[in-house]
BALOBA-1460 file (C-alpha; in Angstrom, 3 decimals):
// residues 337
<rec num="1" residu="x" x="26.859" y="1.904" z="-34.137"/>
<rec num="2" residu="x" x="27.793" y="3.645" z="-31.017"/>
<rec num="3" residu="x" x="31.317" y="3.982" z="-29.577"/>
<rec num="4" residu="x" x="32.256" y="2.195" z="-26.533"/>
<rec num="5" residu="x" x="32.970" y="4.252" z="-23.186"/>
<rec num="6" residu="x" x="33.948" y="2.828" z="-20.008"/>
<rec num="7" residu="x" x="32.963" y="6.170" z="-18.236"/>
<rec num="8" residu="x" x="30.002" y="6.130" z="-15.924"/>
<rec num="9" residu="x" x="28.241" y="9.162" z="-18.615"/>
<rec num="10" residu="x" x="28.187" y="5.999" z="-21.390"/>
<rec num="11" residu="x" x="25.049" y="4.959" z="-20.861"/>
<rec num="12" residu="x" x="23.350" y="8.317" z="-20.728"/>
<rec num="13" residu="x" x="25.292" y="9.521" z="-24.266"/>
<rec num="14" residu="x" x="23.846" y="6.290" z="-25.549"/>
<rec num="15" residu="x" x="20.120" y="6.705" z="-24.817"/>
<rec num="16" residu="x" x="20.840" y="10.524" z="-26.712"/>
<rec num="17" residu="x" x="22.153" y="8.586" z="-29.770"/>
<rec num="18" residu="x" x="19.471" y="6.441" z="-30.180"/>
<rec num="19" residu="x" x="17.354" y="7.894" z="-32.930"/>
<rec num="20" residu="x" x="13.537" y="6.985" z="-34.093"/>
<rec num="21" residu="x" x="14.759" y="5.177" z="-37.091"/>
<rec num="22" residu="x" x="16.828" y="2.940" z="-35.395"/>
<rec num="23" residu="x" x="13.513" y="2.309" z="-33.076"/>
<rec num="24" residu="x" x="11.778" y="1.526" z="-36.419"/>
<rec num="25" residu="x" x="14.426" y="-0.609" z="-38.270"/>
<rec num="26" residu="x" x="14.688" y="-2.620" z="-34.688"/>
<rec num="27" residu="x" x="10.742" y="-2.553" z="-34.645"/>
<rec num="28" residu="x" x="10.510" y="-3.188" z="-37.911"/>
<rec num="29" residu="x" x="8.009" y="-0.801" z="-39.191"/>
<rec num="30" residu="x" x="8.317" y="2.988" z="-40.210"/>
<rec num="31" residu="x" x="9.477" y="5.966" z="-39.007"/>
<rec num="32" residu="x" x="5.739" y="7.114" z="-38.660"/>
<rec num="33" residu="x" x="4.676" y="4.292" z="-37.000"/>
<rec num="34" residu="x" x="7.132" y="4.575" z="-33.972"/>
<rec num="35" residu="x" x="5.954" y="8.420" z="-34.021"/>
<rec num="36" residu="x" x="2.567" y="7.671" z="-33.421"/>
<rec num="37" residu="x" x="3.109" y="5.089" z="-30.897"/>
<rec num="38" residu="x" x="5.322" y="6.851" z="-29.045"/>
<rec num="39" residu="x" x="2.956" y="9.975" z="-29.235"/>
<rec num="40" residu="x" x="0.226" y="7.656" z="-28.153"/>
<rec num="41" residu="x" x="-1.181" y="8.987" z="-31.255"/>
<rec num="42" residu="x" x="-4.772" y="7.477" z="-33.215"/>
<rec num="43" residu="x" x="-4.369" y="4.738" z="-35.979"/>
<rec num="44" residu="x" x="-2.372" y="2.411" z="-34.963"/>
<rec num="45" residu="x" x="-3.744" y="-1.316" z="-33.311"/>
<rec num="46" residu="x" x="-2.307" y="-1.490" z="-29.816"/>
<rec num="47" residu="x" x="-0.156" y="-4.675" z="-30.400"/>
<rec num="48" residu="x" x="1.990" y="-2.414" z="-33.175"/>
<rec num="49" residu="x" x="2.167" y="0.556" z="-29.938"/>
<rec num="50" residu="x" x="3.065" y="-1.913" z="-27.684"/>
<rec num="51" residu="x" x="5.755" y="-3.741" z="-30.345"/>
<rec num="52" residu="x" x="7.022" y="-0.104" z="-31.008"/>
<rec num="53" residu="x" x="6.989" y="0.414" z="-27.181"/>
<rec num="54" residu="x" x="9.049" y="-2.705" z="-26.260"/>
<rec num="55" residu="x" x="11.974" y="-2.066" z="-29.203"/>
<rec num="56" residu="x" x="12.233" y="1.793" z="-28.052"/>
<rec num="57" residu="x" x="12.346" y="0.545" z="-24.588"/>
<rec num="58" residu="x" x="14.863" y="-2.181" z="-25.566"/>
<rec num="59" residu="x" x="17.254" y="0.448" z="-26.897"/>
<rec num="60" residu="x" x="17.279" y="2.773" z="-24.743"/>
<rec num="61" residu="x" x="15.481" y="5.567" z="-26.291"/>
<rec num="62" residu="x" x="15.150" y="8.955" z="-24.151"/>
<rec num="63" residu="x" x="11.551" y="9.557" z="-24.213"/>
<rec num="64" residu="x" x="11.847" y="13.035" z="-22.152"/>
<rec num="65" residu="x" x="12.283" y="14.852" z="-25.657"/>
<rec num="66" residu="x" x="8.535" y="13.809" z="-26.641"/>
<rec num="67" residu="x" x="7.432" y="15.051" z="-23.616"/>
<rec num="68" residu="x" x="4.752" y="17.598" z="-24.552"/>
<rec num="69" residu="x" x="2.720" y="20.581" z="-22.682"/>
<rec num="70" residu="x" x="-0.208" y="19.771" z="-21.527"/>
<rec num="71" residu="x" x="-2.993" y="21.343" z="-23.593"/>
<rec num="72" residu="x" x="-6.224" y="19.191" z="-23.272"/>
<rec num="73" residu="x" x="-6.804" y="17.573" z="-20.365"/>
<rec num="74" residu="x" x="-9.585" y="14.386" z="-20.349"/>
<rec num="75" residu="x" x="-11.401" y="14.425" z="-16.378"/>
<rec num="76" residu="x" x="-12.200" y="10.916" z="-16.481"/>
<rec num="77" residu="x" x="-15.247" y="9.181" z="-14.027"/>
<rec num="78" residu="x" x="-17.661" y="5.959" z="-13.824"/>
<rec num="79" residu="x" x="-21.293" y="6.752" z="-15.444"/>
<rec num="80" residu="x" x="-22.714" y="5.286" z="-12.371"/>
<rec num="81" residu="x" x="-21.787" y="8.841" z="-10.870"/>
<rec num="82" residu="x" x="-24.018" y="11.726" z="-11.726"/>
<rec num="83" residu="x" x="-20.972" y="14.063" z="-11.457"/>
<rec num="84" residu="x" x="-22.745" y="17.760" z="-12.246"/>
<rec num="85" residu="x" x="-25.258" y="16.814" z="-9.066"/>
<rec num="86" residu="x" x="-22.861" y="14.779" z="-6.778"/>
<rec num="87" residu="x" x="-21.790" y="16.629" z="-3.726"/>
<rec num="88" residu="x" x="-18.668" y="15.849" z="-3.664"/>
<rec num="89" residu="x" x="-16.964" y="15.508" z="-7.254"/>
<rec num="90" residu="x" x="-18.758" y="18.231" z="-8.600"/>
<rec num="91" residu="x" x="-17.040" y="20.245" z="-6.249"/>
<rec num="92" residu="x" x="-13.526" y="18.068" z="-7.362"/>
<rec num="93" residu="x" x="-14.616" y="18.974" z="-11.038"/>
<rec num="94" residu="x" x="-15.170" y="22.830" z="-10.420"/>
<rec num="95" residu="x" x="-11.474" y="22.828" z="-8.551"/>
<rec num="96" residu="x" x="-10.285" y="21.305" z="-11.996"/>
<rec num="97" residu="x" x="-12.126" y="23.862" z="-13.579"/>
<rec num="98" residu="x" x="-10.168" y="26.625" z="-12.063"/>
<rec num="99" residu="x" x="-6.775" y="25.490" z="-12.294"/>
<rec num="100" residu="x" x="-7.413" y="24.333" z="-16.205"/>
<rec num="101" residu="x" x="-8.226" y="28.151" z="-16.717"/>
<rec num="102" residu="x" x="-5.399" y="29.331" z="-14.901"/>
<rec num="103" residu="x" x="-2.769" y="27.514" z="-16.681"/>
<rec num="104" residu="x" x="-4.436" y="27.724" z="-20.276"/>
<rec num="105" residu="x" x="-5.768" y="24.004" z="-20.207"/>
<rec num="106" residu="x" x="-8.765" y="22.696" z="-22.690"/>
<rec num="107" residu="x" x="-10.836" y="20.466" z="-20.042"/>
<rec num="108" residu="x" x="-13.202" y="17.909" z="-21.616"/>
<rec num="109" residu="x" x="-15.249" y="15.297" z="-19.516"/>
<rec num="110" residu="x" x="-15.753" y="11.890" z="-20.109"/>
<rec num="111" residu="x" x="-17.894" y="9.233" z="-18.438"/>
<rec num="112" residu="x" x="-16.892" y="5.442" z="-18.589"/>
<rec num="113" residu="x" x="-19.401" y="2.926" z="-18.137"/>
<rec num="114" residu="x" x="-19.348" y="-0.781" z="-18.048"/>
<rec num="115" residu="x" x="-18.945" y="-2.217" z="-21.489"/>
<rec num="116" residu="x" x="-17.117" y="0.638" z="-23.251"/>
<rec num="117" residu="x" x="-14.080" y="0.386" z="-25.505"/>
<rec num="118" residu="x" x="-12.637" y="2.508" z="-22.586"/>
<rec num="119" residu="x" x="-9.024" y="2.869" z="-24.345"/>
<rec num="120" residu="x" x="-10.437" y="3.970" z="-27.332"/>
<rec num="121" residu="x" x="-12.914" y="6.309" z="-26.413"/>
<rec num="122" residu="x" x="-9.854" y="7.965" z="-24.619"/>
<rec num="123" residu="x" x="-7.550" y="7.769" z="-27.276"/>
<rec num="124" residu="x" x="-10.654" y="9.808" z="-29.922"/>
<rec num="125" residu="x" x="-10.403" y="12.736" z="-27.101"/>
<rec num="126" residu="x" x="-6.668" y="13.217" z="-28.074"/>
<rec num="127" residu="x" x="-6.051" y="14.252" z="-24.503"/>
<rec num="128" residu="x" x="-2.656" y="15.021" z="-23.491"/>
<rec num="129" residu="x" x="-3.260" y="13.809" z="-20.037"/>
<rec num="130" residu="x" x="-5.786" y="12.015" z="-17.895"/>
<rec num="131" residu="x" x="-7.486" y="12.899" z="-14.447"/>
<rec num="132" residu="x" x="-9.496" y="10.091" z="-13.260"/>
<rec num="133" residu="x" x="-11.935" y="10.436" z="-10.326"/>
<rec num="134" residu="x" x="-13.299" y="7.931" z="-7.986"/>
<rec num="135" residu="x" x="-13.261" y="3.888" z="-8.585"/>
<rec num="136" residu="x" x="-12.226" y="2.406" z="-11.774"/>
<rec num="137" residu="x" x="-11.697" y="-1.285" z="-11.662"/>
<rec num="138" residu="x" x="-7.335" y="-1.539" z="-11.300"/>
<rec num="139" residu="x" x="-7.043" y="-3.294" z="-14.731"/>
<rec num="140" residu="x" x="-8.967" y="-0.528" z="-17.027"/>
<rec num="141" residu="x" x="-6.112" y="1.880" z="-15.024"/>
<rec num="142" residu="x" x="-3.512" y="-0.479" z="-15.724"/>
<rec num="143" residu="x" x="-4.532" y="-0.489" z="-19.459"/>
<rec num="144" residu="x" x="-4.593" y="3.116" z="-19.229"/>
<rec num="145" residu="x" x="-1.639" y="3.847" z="-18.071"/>
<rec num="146" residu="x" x="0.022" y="1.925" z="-20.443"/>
<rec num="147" residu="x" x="-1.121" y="4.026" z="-22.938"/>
<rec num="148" residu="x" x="1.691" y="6.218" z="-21.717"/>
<rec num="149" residu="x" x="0.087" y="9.574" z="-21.287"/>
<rec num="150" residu="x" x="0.113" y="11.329" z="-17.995"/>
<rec num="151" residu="x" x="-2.196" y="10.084" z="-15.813"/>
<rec num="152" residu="x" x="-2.938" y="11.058" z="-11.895"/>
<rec num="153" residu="x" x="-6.124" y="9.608" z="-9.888"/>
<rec num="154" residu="x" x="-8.357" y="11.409" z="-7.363"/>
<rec num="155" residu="x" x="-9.667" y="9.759" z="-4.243"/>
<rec num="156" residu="x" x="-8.236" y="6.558" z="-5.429"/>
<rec num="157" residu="x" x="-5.214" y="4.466" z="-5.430"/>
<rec num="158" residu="x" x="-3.616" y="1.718" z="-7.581"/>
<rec num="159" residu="x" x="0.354" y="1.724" z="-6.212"/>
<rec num="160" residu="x" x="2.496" y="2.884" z="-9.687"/>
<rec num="161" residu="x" x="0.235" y="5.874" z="-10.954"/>
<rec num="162" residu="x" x="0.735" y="9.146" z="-9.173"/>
<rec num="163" residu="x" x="-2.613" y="10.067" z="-7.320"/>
<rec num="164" residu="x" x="-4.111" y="12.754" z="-4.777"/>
<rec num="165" residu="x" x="-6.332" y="11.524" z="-1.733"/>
<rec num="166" residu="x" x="-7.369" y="12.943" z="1.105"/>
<rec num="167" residu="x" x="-5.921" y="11.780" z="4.656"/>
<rec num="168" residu="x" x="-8.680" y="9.660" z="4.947"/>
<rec num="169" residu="x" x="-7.485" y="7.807" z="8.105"/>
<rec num="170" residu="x" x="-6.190" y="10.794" z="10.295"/>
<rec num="171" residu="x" x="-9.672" y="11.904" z="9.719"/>
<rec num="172" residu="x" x="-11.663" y="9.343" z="11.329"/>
<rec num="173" residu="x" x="-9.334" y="9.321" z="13.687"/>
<rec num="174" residu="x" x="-9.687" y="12.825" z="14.379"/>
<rec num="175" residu="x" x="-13.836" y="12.161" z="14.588"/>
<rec num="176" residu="x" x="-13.389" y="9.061" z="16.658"/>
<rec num="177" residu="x" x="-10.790" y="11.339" z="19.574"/>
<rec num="178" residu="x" x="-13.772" y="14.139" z="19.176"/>
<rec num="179" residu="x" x="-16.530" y="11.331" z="20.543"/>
<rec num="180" residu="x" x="-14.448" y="9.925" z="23.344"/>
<rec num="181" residu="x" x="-13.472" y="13.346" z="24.666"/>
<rec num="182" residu="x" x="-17.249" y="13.649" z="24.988"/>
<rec num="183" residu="x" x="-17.597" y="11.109" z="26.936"/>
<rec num="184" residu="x" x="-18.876" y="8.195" z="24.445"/>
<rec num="185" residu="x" x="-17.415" y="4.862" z="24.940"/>
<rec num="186" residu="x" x="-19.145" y="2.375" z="22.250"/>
<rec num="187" residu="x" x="-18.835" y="3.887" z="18.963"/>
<rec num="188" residu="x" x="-19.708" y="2.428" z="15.722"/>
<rec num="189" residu="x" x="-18.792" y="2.785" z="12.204"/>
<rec num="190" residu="x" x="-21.542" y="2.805" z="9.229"/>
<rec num="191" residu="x" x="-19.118" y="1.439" z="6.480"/>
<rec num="192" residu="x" x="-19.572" y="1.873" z="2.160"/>
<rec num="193" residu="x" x="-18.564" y="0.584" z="-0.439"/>
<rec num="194" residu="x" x="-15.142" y="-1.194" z="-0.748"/>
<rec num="195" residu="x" x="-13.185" y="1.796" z="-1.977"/>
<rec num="196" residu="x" x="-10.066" y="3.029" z="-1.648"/>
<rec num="197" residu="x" x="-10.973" y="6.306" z="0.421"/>
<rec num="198" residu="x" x="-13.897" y="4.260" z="2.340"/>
<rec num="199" residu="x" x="-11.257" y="1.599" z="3.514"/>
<rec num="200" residu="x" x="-8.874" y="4.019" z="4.690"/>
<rec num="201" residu="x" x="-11.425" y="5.951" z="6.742"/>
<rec num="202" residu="x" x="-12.626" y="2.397" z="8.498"/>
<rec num="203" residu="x" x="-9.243" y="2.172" z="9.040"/>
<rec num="204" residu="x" x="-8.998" y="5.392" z="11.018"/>
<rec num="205" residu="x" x="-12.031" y="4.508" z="12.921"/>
<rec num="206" residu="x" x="-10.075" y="1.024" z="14.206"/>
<rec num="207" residu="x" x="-6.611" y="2.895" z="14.822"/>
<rec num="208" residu="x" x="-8.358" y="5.554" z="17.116"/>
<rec num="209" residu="x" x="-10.367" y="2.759" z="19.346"/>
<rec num="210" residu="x" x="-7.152" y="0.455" z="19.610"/>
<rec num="211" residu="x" x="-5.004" y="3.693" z="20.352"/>
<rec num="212" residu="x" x="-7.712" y="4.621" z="22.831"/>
<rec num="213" residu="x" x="-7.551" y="1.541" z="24.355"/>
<rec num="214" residu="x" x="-11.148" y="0.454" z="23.798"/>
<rec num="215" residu="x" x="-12.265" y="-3.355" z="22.929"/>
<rec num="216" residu="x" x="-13.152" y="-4.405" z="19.245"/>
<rec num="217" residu="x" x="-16.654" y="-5.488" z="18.951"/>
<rec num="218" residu="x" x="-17.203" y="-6.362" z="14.639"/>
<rec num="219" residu="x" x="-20.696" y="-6.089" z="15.842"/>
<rec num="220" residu="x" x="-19.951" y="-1.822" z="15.774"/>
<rec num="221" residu="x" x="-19.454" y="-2.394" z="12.163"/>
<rec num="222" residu="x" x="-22.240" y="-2.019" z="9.820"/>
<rec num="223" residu="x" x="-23.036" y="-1.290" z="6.047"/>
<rec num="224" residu="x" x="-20.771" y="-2.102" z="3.759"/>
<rec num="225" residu="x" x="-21.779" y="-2.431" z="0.113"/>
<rec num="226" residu="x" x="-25.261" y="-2.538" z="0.996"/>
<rec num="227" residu="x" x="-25.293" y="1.281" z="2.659"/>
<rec num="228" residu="x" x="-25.287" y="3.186" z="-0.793"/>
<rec num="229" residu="x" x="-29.362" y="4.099" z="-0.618"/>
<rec num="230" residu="x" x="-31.358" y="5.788" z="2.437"/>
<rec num="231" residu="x" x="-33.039" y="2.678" z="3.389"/>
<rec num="232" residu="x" x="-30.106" y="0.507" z="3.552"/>
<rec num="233" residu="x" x="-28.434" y="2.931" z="5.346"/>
<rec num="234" residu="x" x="-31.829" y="2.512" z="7.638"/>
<rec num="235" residu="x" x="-31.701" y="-1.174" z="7.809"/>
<rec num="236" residu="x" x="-28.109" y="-0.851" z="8.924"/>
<rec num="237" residu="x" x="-28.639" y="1.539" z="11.733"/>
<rec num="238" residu="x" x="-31.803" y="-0.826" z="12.871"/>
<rec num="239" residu="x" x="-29.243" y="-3.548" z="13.043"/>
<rec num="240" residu="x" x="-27.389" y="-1.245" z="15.233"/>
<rec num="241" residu="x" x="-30.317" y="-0.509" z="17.599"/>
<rec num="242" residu="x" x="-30.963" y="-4.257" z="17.924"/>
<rec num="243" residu="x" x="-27.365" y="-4.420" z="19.800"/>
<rec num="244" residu="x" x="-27.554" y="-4.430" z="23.930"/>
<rec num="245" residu="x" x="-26.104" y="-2.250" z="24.512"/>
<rec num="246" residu="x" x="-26.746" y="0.245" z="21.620"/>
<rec num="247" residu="x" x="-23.700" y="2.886" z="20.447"/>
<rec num="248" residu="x" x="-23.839" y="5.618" z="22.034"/>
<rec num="249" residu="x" x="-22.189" y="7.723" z="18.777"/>
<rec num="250" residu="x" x="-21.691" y="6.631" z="15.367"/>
<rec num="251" residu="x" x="-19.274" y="7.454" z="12.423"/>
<rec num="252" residu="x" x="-19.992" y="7.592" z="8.714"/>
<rec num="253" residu="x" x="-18.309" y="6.839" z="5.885"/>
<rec num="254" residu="x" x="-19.484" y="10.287" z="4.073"/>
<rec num="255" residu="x" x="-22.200" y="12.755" z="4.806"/>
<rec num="256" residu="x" x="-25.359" y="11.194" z="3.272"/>
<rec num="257" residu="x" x="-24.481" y="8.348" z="4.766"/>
<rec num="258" residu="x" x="-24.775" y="9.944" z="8.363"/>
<rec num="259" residu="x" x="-27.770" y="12.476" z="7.566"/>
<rec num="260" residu="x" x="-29.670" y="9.136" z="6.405"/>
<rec num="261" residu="x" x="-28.712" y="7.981" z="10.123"/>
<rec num="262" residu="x" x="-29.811" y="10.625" z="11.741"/>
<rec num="263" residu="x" x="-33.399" y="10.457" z="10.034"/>
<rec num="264" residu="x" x="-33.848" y="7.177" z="11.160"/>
<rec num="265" residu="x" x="-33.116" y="7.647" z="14.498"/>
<rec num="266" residu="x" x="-35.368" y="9.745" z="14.342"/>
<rec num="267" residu="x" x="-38.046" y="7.917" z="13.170"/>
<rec num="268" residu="x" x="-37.448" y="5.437" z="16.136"/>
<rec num="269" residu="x" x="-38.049" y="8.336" z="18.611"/>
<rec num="270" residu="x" x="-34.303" y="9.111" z="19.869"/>
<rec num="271" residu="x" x="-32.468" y="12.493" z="20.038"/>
<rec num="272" residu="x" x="-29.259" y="13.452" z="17.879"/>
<rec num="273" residu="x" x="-26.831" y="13.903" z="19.479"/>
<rec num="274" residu="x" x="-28.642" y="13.253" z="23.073"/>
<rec num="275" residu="x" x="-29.255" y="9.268" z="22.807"/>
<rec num="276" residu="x" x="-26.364" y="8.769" z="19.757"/>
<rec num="277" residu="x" x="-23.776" y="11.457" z="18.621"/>
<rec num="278" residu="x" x="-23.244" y="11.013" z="14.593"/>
<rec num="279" residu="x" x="-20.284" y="12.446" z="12.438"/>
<rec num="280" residu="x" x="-20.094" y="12.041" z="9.120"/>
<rec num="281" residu="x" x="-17.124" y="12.368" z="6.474"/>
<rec num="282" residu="x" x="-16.819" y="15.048" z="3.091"/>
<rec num="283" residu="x" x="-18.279" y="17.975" z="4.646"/>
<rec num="284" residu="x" x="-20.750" y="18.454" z="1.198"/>
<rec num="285" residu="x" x="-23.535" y="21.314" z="1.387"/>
<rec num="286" residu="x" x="-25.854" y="20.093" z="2.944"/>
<rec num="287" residu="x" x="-24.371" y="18.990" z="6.349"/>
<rec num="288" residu="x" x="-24.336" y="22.624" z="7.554"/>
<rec num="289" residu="x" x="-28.207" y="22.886" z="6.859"/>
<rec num="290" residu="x" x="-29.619" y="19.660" z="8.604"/>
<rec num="291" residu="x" x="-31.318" y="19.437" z="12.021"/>
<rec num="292" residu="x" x="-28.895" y="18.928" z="14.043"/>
<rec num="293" residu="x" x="-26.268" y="20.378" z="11.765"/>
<rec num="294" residu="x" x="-23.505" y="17.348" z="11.005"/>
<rec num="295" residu="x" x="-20.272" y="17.442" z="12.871"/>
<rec num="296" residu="x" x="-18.099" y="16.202" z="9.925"/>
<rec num="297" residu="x" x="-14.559" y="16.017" z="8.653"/>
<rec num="298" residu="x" x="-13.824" y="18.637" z="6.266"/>
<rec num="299" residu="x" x="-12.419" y="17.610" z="2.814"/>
<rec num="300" residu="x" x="-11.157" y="20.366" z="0.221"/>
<rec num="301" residu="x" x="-12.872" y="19.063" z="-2.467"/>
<rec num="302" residu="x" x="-11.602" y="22.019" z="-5.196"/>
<rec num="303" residu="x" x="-8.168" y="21.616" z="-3.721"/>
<rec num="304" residu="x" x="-8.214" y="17.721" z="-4.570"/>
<rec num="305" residu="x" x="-9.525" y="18.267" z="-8.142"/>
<rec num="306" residu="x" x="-6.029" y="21.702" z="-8.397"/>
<rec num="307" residu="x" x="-3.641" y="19.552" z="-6.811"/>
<rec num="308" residu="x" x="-4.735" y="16.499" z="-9.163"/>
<rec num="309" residu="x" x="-3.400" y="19.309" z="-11.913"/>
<rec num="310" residu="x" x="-0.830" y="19.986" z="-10.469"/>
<rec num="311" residu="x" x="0.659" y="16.599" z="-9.848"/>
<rec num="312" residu="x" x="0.289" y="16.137" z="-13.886"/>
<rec num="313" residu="x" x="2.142" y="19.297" z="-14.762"/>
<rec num="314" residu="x" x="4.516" y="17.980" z="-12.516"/>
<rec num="315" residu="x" x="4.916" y="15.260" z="-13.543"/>
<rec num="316" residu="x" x="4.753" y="13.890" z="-10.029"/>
<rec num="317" residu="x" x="4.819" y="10.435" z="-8.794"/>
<rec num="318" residu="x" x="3.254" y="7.988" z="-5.416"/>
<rec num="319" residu="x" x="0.283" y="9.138" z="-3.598"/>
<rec num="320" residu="x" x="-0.178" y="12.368" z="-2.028"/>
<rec num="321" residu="x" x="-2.453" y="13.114" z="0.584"/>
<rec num="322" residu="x" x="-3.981" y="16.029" z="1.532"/>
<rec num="323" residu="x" x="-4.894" y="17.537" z="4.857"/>
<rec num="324" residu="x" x="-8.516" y="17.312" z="6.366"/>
<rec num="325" residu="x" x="-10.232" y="19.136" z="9.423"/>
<rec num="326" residu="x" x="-12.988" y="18.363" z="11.996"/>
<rec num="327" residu="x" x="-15.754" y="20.273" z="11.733"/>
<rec num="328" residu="x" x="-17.725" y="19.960" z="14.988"/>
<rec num="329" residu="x" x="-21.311" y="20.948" z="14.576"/>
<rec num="330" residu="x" x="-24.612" y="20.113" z="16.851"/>
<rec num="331" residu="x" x="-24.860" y="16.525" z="15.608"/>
<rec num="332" residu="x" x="-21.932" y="15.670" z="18.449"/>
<rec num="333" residu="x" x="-22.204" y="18.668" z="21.047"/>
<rec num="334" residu="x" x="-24.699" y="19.161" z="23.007"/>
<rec num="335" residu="x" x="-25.625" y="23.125" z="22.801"/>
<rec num="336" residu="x" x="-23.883" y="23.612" z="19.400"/>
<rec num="337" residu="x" x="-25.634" y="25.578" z="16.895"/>
């Protein structure tokens, strides 16, 4: 079928030559059936795409011509988020928004919850690419990306799909230097839940004592899955209070998170940041407008939801993570407004 070339350009002039009907007669099936699957296209079962996948692959066959523009775009996130009020993708969502509009993009929305035929409620969206946002469990993204449309992730990670994150761990570590600077010495960490962006910024929190030379105590480490509602988050700064000696500051995994903190300190008569400094993590609305105003680290939430764009028109690979910045506020500093 092909002629043989010992030059080092053989392989390359082979992978041209392969056409879609010799996919099909090697698959077996018809020329429109190795269309479809390789346009990730509706009606076929997904053992015929992924039989049509394998013989394509087996030959050889130079995808890069079926690469197509992207003209719908599917923003993809867990039902158990209530995305148009949540602080912090809503502003991800609105930075998708903007760069859809920009470079003539159709953006639809999809929830997933628990349950769903996720594959094929994203295959009836005809998307040309995916943006997911937040945690998905790392098999539903496996099974998604083997559906062989672009996909990128936002403030997540599964090693193989291209994503955008924050620096999640240079930021605690930027809020952990702040509170030693000011003198605190036993600082604690108000943890979440066990996701990719949560883990990094406990990691932060442990780099900046051990750089600072400063004894781990597991003790200083509270929450966890449990510090999701306002009175966990309570129970877990109780738990802190209990210690002898108590922190004397205390970082949080996001923002509601540490204004939950602060009202309970509250509510067992000590001052913010007087008796315990807080600093909390996202930056959202409302940190600017609480009593003390929250000394947070600063994400660019509309720049993670354009760059997550970006990295699909791209076609961009590995994880790529974007700057943050300390915002010091009253929560921290004494005499700050």
């Amino acid at each position: 079928m092909f002629e043989t070339r010992s030059s080092a350009s053989s392989s390359s002039e082979n992978r041209e030559k392969v056409t879609i009907r010799e996919v099909a007669q090697r698959a077996g099936v018809s020329i429109g059936t190795v269309s479809r699957a390789l346009k990730n296209q509706g009606g076929l079962t997904e053992d015929t795409r992924q039989h049509v996948l394998r013989a394509a692959q087996d030959l050889g066959y130079d995808t890069s011509n079926l690469r197509q523009k992207i003209r719908r775009l599917s923003f993809v996130m867990s039902r158990q988020l209530d995305v148009p009020t949540n602080p912090f993708y809503s502003h991800v969502l609105h930075g998708v928004e903007d760069a859809c509009r920009e470079n003539d993009v159709v953006l639809q929305y999809l929830t997933l919850r628990s349950g769903d035929r996720a594959l094929d409620l994203l295959r009836r969206h005809g998307a040309d690419a995916f943006l997911c946002a937040g945690y998905f469990e790392p098999r539903l993204l496996e099974r998604v990306a083997a559906l062989g449309v672009p996909l990128v992730l936002i403030d997540h990670f599964l090693p193989g799909i291209a994503a955008v994150n924050s620096d999640n761990v240079a930021g605690t570590r930027m809020a952990v230097r702040h509170l030693l600077e000011r003198g605190r010495r036993r600082v604690a960490f108000v943890n979440g839940p066990g996701h990719y962006s949560v883990q990094q910024r406990l990691l932060g929190f442990r780099e900046a004592l051990f750089a600072a030379g400063l004894p781990a105590d597991p003790r200083l480490e509270v929450g966890g899955e449990g510090a999701l509602l306002p009175e966990d988050v309570a129970r877990a700064t109780d738990a802190l209070l209990s210690l002898e000696p108590p922190p004397d500051a205390v970082v949080c995994w996001n923002d509601e998170c540490a204004l939950s903190v602060i009202q309970r300190l509250k509510e067992r008569g000590l001052s913010v940041p007087g008796d315990i400094a807080v600093v909390g993590f996202d930056d959202i609305d409302a940190a600017k407008h609480a009593n003390p105003a929250l000394s947070t680290v600063r994400v660019d939430k509309e720049h993670l939801g354009r760059r997550g764009l970006e990295l699909l028109l791209e076609r961009a690979s590995g994880n790529h993570l974007e700057p943050v910045e300390l915002i010091v506020r009253a929560s921290s500093q004494p005499g700050d407004e």
